[in-house]
N, C-alpha and C positions, 0 to 999 in steps of 0.2 A: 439771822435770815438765811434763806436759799438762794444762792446768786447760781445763772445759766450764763457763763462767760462761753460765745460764738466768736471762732478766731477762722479767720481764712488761713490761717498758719500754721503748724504742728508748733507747740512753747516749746518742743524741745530742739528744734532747729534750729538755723543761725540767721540771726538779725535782730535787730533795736527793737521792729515791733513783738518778735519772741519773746524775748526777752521783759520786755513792758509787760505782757500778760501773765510771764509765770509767776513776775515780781508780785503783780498786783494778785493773784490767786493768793501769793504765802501769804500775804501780809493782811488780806481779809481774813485770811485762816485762822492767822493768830488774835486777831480780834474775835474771833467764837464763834465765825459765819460757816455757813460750808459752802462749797464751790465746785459746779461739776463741770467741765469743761467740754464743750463740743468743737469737736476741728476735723481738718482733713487728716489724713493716716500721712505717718510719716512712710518719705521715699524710700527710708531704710528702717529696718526694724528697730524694737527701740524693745525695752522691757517695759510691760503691759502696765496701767496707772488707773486703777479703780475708779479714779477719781475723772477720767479721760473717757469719752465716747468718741471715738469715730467714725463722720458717718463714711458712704463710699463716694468710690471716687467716679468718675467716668471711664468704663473701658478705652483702651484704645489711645483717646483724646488725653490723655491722663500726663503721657509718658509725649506726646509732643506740643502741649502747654509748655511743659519743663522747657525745653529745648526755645520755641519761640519768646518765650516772656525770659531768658538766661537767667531760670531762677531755679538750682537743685533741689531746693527744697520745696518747690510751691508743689501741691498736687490738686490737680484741678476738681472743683465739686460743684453738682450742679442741684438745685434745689429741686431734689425729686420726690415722687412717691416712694419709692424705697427710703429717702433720706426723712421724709418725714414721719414714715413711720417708724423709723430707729430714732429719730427724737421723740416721738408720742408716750412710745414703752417706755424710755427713760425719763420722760415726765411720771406718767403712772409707778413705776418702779421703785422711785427712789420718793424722801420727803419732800414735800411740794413747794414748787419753785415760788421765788417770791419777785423777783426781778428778771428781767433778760437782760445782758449787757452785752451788744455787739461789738467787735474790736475789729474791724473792717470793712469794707462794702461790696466782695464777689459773693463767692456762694453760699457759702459757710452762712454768712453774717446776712444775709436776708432770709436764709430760710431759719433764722434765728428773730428776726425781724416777723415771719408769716409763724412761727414756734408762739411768739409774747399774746399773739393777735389773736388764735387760738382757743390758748387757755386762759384768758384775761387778766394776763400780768403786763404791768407795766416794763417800758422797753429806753434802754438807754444805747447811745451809742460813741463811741471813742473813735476817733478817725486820728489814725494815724499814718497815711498814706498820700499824699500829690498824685494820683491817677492819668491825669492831662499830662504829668510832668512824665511821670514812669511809661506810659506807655510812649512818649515820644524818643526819651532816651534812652531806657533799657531793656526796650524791646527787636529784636530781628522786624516784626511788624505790625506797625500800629495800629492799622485801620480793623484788618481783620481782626484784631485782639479786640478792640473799641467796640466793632460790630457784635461779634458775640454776646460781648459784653452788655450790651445794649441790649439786645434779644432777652437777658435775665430778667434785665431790669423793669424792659414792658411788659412779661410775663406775670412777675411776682412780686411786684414793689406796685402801690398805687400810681395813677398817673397824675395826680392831683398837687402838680407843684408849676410854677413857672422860672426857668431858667434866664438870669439877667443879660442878652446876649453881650459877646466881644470878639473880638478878631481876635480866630485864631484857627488851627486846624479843624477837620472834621475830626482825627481821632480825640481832639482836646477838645470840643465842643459833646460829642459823645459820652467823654468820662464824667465831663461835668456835669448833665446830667442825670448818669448815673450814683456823682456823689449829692447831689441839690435833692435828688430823688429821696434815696436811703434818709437825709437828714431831715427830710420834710415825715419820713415817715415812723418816728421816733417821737418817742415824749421828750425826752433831754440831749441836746448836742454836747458833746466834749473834744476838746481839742485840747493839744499838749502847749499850743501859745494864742498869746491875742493877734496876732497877725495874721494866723490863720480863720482865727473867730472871722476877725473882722471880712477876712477873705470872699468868705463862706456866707456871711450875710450878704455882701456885696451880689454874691453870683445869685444871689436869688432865696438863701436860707430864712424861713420867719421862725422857727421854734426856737425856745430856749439853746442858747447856747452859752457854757462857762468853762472857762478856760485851767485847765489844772495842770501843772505839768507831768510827764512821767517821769516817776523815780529809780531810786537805784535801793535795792536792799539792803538795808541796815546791818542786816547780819555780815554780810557779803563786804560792806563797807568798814565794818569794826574788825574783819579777822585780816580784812588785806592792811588795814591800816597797820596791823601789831606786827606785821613782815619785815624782818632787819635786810634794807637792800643799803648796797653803797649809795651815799649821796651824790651827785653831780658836780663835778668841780670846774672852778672857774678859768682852769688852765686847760680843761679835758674840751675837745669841740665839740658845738652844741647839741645835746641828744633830745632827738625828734621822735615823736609815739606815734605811730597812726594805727587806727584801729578802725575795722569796715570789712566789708563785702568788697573784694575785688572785682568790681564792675565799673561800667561805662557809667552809670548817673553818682556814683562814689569819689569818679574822676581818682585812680590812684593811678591812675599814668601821670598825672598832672603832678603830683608829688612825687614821683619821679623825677620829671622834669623839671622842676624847682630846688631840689637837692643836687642834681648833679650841676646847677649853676653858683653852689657857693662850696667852696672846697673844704671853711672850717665847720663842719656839720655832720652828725649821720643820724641815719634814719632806721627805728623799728616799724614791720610792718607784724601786722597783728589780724588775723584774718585769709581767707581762703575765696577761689572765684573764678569763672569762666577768664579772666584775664588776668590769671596767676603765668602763663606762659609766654603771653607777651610782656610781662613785668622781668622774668627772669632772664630774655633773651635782650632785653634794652639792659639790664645790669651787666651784662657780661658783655655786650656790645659797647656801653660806656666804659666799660672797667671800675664800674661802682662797688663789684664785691665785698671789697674791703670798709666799706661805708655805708652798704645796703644790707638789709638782712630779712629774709621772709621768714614770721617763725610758722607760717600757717596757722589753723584754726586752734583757738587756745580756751580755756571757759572762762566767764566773767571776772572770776575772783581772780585768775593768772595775767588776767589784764591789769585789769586793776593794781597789781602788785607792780608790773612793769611799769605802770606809770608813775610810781612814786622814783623809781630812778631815771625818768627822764628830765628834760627842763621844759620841753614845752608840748603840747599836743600840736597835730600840724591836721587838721581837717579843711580837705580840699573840698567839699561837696557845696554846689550852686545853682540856686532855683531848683531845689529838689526837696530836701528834709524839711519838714513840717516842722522840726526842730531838732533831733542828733540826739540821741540815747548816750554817745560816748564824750559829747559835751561836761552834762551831768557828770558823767564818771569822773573825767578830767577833774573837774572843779571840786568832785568830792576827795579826789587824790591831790589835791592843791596843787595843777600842773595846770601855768599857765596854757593858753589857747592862741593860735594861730588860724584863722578862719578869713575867708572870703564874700560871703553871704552877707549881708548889713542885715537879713531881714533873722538871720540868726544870731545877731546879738544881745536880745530879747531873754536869750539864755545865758551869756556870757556875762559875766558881774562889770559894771564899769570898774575901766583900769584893769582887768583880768586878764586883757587877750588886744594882740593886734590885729585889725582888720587889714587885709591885702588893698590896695589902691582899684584892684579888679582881679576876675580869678585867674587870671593868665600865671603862666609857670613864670613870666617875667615876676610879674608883682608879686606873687610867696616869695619868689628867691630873694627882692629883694628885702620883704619883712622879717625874713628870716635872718639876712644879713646885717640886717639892722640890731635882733636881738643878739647876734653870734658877736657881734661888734660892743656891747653895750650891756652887759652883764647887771649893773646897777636896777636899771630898768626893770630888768627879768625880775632878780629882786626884790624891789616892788610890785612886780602883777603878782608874783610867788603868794605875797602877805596879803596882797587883794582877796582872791581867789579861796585862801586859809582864812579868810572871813566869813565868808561865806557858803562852807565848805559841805555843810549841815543841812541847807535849804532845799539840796534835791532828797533826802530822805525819803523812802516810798513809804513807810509809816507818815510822815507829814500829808501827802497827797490821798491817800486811802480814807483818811479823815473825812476829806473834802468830798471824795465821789461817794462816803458812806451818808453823807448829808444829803446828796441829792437823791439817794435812795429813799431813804426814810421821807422827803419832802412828795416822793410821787405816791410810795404805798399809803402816807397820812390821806389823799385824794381818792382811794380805793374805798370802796365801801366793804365794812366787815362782813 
């Protein structure tokens, strides 16, 4: 078949939902599908991908999007007449699409949504984003983001849904909206966990919704596995992986502040981010040099390798990730997990990972001093983890979303 993957995101920028889509692009590939990708244009030039349409972006508003949403890579698109007709020609163009698979819900991913409705393919969609949550914490300004936002979504998404109310902000009563909207107007929901399913039903969602997670590339996991790194020793102090976007809803100040309260510890940081300079200026302020280390932005597979010489992942992020792209990794690299989030354990294998008592930099510190004390333990989450090691496979999950393909085109008529 012909998959139309719409990403708010350029797949070859940095982030978990990137990531997730170029994973899931290869790995239909390799099952015999073809896949043409519609996204915004990356912020910096990239070498050109046949396979890649981009539509444009908005003058002007483009370049201070970036700036208010502290997101390098986002490039703002808004569902236009230009953009639909650079989708229309590459409908016509190329062999005829069979599905539309959104992977977002700004601009991209509805004019992907008004793209299915169109030419009468059916439309699936992947939500991989907390909206209410992003725009409260990793934005300079919520509302106005929220409002625009909103403006999209009355324009070009049906209005034909009803939102479950709950106390909370207007910009978080807005997004949600915006997401109850996009999901009402889709044949199939996808979400990466049940708790988000269930979320999402709760706020008002009635359409199909199944739960699949996002994977980690097979390839990508068999060449880092064959990597000779030294092992971690139980005399060496305990080495910490974090991997993320140095931003405000990543919270990597917060594992800052959890490291520099236990002395036998040090910490990789793995990733790049508007608060890469306030990270640098607390290291040298604490005198963490010696025990901190930023290696900046590194690619999947360099990760990955890194974490086979750690002992434990340290992911500080709370009340944000729909579920942690770098979880999966962890668990595929047999590194146990340190997390804070209860509602992200969903992904964490039992016995694989300590939950913090709360996400405070007190309670990592002291989880962490718990494992840095208690090696045996580690130990065993090690061989937990190595259990289970196999289950984020993005071949395993491709399976799944190719099933609910085939279940919506069977309801097509020929």
């Amino acid at each position: 078949m012909h998959v139309a993957l719409f990403t708010d995101l350029h797949p070859d920028s940095l982030g978990g939902t990137q990531v997730s889509v170029a994973t899931q692009r290869r790995a239909l590939e390799q099952c015999g599908h073809q896949v043409t990708v519609f996204t915004a244009p990356m912020a910096h030039s990239v070498d050109r991908d046949p396979g890649v349409v981009e539509l444009k972006p908005v003058p002007l508003i483009a370049p201070l999007m970036r700036q208010l949403g502290r997101h390098d890579d986002f490039v703002f698109v808004w569902p236009s007449r230009t953009n639909r007709a650079i989708i229309d020609a590459a409908f016509r163009s190329r062999a005829p699409i069979d599905i539309v698979h959104t992977q977002g819900d700004l601009g991209v991913a509805i004019a992907g949504v008004a793209a299915a409705r169109r030419h009468g393919v059916p439309v699936v969609q992947t939500k991989h984003t907390r909206f209410d949550v992003y725009f409260e914490q990793a934005t300079a300004t919520p509302l106005p983001l929220a409002l625009l936002f909103a403006q999209m979504q009355k324009r070009h998404i049906s209005p034909d849904f009803t939102l479950t109310p709950a106390k909370e902000t207007a910009a978080s009563r807005l997004a949600w909206r915006l997401m109850v909207a996009h999901a009402q107007a889709v044949d199939h929901e996808i979400t990466p966990t049940r708790h988000f399913a269930q979320t999402l039903a709760g706020r008002g969602v009635s359409r199909p919704i199944s739960a699949i997670s996002n994977g980690v590339d097979d390839d990508v996991i068999d060449r880092a596995r064959k990597v000779d790194v030294a092992a971690p020793s139980d005399g060496a102090p305990l080495r910490l992986i974090w991997c993320g976007r140095l931003s405000s809803e990543k919270r990597a100040l917060a594992a800052l502040e959890a490291v520099a309260r236990v002395d036998g510890c040090t910490l990789d940081v793995y990733g790049e981010g508007h608060l890469e300079p306030s990270m640098r200026k607390r290291i040298d302020a604490a005198g963490l040099s010696h025990r901190v280390r930023l290696h900046g932005r590194v690619d999947r597979e360099d990760c990955l390798v890194a974490m086979k010489s750690g002992d434990a992942l340290l992911f500080t992020s709370y009340d944000f990730d729909t579920q942690g792209l770098v979880l999966l990794e962890a668990v595929a690299m047999s590194l146990p997990v340190i997390y804070c989030d209860p509602a992200l354990g969903e992904t964490v294998p039992d016995g694989g990972g300590v939950l913090a008592a709360d996400p405070s930099p007190d309670a990592l510190a002291a989880a962490i001093q718990g494992l840095a004390e208690d090696r045996d333990t580690l130990r065993r989450m090690t061989r937990v983890v190595t259990e289970h090691r196999d289950a984020g496979r993005q071949s395993l999950q491709t399976q799944k979303i190719i099933a609910i393909y085939n279940s919506l085109l069977d309801r097509v008529p020929a």
